[in-house]
N, C-alpha and C positions, 0 to 999 in steps of 0.2 A: 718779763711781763706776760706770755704767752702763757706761760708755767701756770700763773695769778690767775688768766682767766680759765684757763683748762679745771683749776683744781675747782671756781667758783661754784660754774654749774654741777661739776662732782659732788660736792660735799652738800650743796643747797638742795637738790635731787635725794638724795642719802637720806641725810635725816630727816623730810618732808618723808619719803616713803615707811622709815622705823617709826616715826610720830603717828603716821594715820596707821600702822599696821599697832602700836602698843597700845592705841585709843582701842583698836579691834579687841584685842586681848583681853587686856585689864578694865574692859569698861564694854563686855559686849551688849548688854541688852542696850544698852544707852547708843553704842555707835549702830547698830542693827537696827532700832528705831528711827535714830536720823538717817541712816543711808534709804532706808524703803522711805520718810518721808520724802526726800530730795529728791527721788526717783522718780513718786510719785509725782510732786507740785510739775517738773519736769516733764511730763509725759501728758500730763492732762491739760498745761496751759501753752505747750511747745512743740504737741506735738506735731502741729503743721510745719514748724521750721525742721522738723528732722525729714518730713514728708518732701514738701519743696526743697531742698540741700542737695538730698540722695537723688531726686529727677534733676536738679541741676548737673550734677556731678555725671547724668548717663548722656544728657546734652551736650555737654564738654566735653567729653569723651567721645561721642560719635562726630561733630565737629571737626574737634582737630585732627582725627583719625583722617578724614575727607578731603581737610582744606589743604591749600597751597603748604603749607607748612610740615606736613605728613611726609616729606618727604627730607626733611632735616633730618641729620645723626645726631645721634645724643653723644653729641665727643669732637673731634676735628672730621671735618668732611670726609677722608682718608681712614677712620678707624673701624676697625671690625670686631665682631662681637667677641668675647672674652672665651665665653660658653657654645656649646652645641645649643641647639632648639631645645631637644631632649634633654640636657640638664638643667638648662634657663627653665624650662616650663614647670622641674620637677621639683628644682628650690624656690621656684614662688608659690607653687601650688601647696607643698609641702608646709610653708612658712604663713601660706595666706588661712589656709581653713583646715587642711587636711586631718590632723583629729578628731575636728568637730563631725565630718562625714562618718566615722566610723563611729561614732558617739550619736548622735542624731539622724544617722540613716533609717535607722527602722524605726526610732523613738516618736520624730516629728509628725508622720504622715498620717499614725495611726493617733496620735494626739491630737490631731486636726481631724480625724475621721469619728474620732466618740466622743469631742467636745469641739464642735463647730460653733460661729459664730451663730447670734441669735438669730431665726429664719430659716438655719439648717436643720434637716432631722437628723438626729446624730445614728450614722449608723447607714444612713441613706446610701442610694447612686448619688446623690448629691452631692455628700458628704465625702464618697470616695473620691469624685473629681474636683475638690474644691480643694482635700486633704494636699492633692498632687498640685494644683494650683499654686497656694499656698506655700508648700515648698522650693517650687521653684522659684518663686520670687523673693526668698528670704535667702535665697542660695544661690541666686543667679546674675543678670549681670547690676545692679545693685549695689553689692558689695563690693563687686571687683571695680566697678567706676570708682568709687568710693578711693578706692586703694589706687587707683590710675593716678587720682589728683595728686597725690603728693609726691605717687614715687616718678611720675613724670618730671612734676617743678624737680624735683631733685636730682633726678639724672641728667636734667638740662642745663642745671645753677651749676652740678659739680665735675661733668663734665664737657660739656663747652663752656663755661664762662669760667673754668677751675676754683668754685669757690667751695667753703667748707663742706662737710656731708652732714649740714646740721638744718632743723626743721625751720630755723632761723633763717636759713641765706634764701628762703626763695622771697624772701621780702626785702629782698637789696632792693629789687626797682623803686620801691614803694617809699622806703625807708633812707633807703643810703646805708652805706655803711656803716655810717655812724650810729644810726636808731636799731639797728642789727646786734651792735653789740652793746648797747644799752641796756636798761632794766627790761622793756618789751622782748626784745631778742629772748634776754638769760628766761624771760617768765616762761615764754614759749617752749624753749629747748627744756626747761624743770618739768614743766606738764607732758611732756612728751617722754621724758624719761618714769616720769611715776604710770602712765597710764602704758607703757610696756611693763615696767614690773606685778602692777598689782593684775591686767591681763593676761602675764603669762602667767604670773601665780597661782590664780584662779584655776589656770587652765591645767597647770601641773596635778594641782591637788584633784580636780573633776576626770581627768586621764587616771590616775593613779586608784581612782576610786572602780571604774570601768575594768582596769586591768585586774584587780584582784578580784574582780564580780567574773571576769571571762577565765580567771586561774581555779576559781572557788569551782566553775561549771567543768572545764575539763578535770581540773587533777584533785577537786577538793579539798583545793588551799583553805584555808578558814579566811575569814573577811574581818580580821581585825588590824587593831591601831600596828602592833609589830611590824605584819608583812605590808603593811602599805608605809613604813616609813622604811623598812628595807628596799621599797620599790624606788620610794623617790630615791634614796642611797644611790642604788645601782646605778638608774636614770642618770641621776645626776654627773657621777664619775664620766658616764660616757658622753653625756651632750657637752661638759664642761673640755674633755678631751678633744672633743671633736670641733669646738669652737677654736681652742687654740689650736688646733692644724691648721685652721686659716678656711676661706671659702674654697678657693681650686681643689683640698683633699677632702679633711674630713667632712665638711658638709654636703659637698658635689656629691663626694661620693656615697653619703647617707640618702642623699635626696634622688640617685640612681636607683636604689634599692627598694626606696619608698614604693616609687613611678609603675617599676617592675608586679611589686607584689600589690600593689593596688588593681593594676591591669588585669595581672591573674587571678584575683579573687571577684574583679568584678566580673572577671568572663564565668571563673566558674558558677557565682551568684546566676546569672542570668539564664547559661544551661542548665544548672539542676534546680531551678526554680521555677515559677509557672510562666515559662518563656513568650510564650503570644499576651498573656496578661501584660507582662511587663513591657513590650514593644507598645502595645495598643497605649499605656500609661502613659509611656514616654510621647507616643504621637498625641494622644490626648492632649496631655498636661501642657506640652509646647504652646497645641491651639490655644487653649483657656489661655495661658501666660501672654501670648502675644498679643489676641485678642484683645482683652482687656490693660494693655500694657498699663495706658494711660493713666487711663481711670484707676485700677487697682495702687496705682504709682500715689496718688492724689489723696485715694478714700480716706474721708474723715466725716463721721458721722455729726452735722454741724446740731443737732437736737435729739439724735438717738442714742445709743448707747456704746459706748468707746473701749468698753475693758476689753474686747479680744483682740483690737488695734491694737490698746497701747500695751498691754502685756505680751504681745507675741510681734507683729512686726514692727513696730514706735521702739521695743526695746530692741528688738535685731539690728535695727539701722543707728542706734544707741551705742552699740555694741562693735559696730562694725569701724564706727567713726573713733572710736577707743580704741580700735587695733590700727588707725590708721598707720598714727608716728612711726609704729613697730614697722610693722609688713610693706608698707611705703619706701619705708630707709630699706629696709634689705633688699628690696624689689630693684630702687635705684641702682645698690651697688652692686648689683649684677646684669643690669642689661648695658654697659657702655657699650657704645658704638651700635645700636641697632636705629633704625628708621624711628620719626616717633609713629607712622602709621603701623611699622610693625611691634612697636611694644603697646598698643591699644590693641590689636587684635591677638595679642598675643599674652597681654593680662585680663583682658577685660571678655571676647569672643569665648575664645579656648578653655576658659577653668570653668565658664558658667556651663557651655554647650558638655563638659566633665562632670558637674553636678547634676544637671537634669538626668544623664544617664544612670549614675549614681542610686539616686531618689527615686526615680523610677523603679529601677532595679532592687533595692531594697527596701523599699517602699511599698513594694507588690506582694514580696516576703510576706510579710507581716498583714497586709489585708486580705492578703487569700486566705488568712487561717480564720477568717470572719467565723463559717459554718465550724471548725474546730474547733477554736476557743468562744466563740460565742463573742459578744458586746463586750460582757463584764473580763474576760479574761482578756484581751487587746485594752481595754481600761486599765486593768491589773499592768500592762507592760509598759503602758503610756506613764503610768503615775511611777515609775522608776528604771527612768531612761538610760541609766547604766548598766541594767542589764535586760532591758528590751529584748536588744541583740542575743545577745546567749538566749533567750527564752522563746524567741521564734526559730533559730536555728534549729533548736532540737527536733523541730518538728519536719525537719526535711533529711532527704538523703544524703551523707555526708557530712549532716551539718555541724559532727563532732571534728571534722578535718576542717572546713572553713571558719569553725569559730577560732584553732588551734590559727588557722592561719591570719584571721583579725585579731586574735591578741598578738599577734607579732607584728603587724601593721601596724597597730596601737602606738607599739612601744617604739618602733621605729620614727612613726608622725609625731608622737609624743617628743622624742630627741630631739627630731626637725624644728619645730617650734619653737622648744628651748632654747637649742645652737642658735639659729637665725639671733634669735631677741640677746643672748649673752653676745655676740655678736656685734649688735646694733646699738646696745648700751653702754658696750666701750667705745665705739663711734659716739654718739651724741655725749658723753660724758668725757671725750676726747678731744675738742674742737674739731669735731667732723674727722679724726683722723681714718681715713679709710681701712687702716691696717692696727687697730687700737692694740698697745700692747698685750703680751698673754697675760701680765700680774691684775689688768683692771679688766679682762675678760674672767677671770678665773675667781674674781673677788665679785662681778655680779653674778654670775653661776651662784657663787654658795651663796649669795643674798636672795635670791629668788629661792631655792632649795628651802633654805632656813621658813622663808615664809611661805613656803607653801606646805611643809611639816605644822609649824606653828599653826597655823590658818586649820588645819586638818583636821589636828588633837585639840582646838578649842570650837571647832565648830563653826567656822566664822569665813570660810570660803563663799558663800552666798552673798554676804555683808558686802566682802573686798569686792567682790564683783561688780555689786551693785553700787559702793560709793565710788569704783572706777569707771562706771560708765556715767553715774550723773558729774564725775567731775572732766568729763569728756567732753561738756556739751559747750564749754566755748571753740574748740577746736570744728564746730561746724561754720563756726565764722573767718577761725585762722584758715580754713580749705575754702571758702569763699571769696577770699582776697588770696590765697595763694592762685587761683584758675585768671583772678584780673591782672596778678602780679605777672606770671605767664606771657596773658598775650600782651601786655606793657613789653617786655620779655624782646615777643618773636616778633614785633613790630619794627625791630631795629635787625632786623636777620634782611640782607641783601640777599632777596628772592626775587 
């Protein structure tokens, strides 16, 4: 019987992801229309419910971070954590965003500095601290609440109440076991499995685009379809090996490596870069962000105009609640046995106060060259954000060695994310098995691979993104009743 349900949500996940990925394919203009529609109706008539979620989720978070219950283990009273700090902190960082920083580090800020919302003058002092603003709240703690929700229910359900590692069990309280492994259970754990595949795929193929834009700038590779399906090849071999080491080797120890060369590039970024600029950013940007927590958390133009909402933060929080199932589950099965106060401060504090520095830091990159490249030539880098990076680099000391050292970051964070999610999708297509076999790790590997080659050479990476984050958008209700399911949860914990 176990066998029956294990293969269920396998197989019902499977081809639900081949079906919306051959509709991609063989039907693009047609699925490319419907996904930017759904996106749209999504954004313009909802987008207060992404707004309200995402502050609910940092309430809940600073809450129970606080409350009597902060001081519970996620595991028997007695257990300790698996991981050092340093490796916990470097495979969820690694697994929660870390691509995206070396992808949108220089791209975002200067995007937001030559196409500011309406009221801005593009190009402004405005503009410049609005750009920094802006960033850090699309990067800061936000998203990591976001990712708290789940992977907290989940390190609580799986290890103190020993139950599956699946997006289903945090709704035993709610549900019973019975309604868990019913049609609502299977529907949940399906959507959870499709919205890791078609967000890692995305993200394979948008990495793999960046790599060969940073390979074309140092060695001048050429930027065609070849070397970027050689890329994912490589990639692939290695995150699929490194998935089946298991979390303690190949991923620790990828997610060691990450941590290290992150560190070191951001330290050199900020030396050989316009260093008081970039401090001044960082203290700035902070101010503005906290500042206005609130209110910026809220804005919703209830008669004005909405498209730089709902197209830059409506979809980040879009986006982020897409990557939940994924980056949630892996989050979970790495922190047993820590406090829940310290895994709040330690997904949620730690990765955002990592980004602001980040953003700042390369973020300043690319606005000092204001007087050097002029408006239009920071426009030019905004409008193709894969090679921003290479193209503000050049223009500093060194910047032939730190871009050599962000394409090695790349591909390393690139790996991170993949492993994590092949990882996680033998977990949820496992009945939660913590330790899912190598054959059904190694078989999502190459289904993600396949589609994010596929997705590449038709054009259609944009589409998957975009019809995986509007099919994300019940999942802002499944984290809603996961946060009530919770303190149902910790109300019955003899405190």
């Amino acid at each position: 019987m176990k066998k029956q349900k294990d293969n269920k949500v396998f197989y019902i996940s499977l081809i639900f992801t081949i079906a919306i990925v051959a509709w991609g394919l063989l039907g693009q203009e047609g699925f490319t229309s419907f996904a930017n529609s759904l996106l749209s109706f999504l954004t313009t008539n909802f987008g207060w419910a992404y707004l309200i979620s995402m502050f609910c989720f940092i309430v809940f978070a600073v809450f129970i971070a606080l409350s009597k219950y902060g001081k519970l283990k996620l595991g028997p009273d007695d257990s300790k954590p698996e991981f050092s700090n340093a490796s916990w902190f470097a495979m969820l960082f690694g697994a929660g965003m870390g691509i995206g920083l070396v992808f949108w580090g220089v791209a975002e800020p200067i995007s937001h500095f030559v196409n500011p919302p309406v009221g801005i003058e593009p190009g402004s002092v405005e503009a410049t601290n609005f750009a920094m603003k802006a960033s850090f709240m699309h990067w800061g703690f936000h998203p990591w609440a976001n990712y708290a929700v789940i992977g907290l229910a989940l390190a609580y359900f799986q290890f103190r109440k020993n139950k599956p590692g699946l997006i289903s069990s945090i709704f035993i309280p709610l549900l019973g076991e019975k309604g868990v492994n019913g049609p609502i259970g299977k529907l949940i754990d399906v959507l959870a499995v499709f919205a890791t595949v078609a967000g890692v795929a995305t993200s394979l193929g948008l990495g793999t685009l960046q790599i060969n834009s940073g390979l074309n700038f140092l060695f001048n590779i050429p930027e065609t379809t070849l070397v970027q399906i050689l890329i994912i090849a490589v990639v692939s071999v290695i995150f699929i090996w490194t998935a089946v080491s298991g979390v303690d080797k190949g991923i620790k120890v990828l997610g060691d490596i990450n941590l290290y060369l992150a560190i070191g590039l951001l330290a050199l970024t900020i030396i050989l870069g316009p260093t008081i600029k970039i401090i001044n950013s960082l203290t700035n940007g902070i101010g503005g962000y906290l500042t206005n927590f609130i209110q910026d958390s809220l804005h919703l133009e209830a008669f004005g105009d909405n498209s730089w909402i709902n197209g830059w933060t409506i979809f980040y929080w879009a986006w982020w609640i897409a990557w939940a199932p994924f980056v949630g589950t892996f989050i979970a099965r790495i922190s047993r046995g820590r406090t829940i106060r310290e895994f709040i401060f330690g997904v949620v504090l730690a990765p955002a106060v990592a980004s602001f520095v980040w953003f700042a830091a390369f973020g300043s990159l690319g606005l000092n060259l204001l007087e050097t490249l002029g408006i239009e030539g920071l426009s030019a880098a905004a409008a193709s954000p894969e090679t921003a990076l290479f193209m503000v680099l050049q223009h500093y000391n060194l910047g032939y060695l730190i871009s050599l050292i962000a394409v090695f970051l790349l591909c390393t964070f690139f790996i991170t994310s993949a492993n994590s999610a092949t990882f996680v999708l033998g977990m949820l297509s496992s009945e939660g098995n913590l330790n899912p076999t190598n054959r059904r790790k190694v078989l999502w590997g190459v289904v993600q691979s396949l589609l994010a080659t596929s997705l590449l050479l038709a054009g259609g990476l944009e589409a998957l993104q975009t019809i995986s984050v509007a099919a994300a958008f019940p999942f802002i209700f499944v984290m809603l009743l996961a946060i009530v399911s919770i303190f149902k949860a910790l109300k019955s914990e003899n405190i």
